[in-house]
N, C-alpha and C positions, 0 to 999 in steps of 0.2 A: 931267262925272261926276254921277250921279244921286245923290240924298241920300238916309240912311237909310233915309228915311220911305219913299220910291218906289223903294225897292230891294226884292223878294221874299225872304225870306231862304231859304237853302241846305239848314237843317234846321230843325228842331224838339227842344223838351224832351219831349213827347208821343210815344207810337207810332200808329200809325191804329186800332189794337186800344182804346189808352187814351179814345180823342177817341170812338168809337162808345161804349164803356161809361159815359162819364159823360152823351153824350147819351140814351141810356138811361135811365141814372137820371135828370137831369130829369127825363123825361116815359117813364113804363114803358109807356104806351100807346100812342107816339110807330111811325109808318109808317116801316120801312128807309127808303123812297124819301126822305124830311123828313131821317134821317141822314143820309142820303147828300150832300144838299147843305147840311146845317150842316159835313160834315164833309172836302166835296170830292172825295170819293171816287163810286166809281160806285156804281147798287145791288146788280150781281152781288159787288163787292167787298165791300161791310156785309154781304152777306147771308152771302159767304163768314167774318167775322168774329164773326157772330155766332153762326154754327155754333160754329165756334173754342171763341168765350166758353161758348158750350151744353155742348159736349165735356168741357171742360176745369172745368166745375161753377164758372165764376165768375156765370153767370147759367140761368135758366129761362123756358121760354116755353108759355104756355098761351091758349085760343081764350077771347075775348071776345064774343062774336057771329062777326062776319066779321072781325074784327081781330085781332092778336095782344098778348098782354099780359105783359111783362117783368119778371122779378123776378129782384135784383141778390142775391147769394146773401151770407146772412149767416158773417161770418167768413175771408171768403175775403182768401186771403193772397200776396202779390206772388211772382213765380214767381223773379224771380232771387237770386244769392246774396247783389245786394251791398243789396237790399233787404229781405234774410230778417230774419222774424219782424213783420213788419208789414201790418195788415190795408187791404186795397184800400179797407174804407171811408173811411180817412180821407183819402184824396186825393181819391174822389169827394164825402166832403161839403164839401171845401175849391172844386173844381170848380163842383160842379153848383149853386153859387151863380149867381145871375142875374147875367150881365158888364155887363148896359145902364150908362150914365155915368148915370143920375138915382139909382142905389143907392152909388153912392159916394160 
């Protein structure tokens, strides 16, 4: 029997929607394709996703040169009910902290 550790687990507390938005916020100037492999997804999928997030006014996107540049929309507020009344930024500033082991 494999132990926790070297077990993949089955799900997640995240959506694939939530893990691209906070990779976002990190880095607003950050490449789909760099999300895509922080985030394990493919990059037709982020890019799908972050239409999504564009559509749906939780984020913005405008030209940098040849780059795109992301901005996380202020006040934007969790879509479901049982999260109503709460703004999306405070899980992305709890998130978009740096995970590396020398900040802890």
């Amino acid at each position: 029997m494999a132990s926790s550790s070297e077990r993949r687990p089955s799900w997640t507390f995240l959506t694939n929607h939530a893990r691209v938005l906070v990779a976002i916020s990190r880095d607003p100037g950050v490449r789909l394709r760099d999300v895509a492999v922080t985030c394990g997804l493919t990059e037709r999928t982020v890019q799908a996703i972050v239409a999504d997030l564009e559509a749906d006014g939780y984020l913005s996107r405008s030209r940098d040169g040849r780059r795109n540049r992301y901005e996380i929309a202020e006040g934007a507020m969790f879509r479901h009910p049982a999260e109503a009344g709460h703004e999306v930024a405070g899980l992305l500033s709890l998130l978009a902290e740096d995970p590396s082991p020398a900040r802890r």
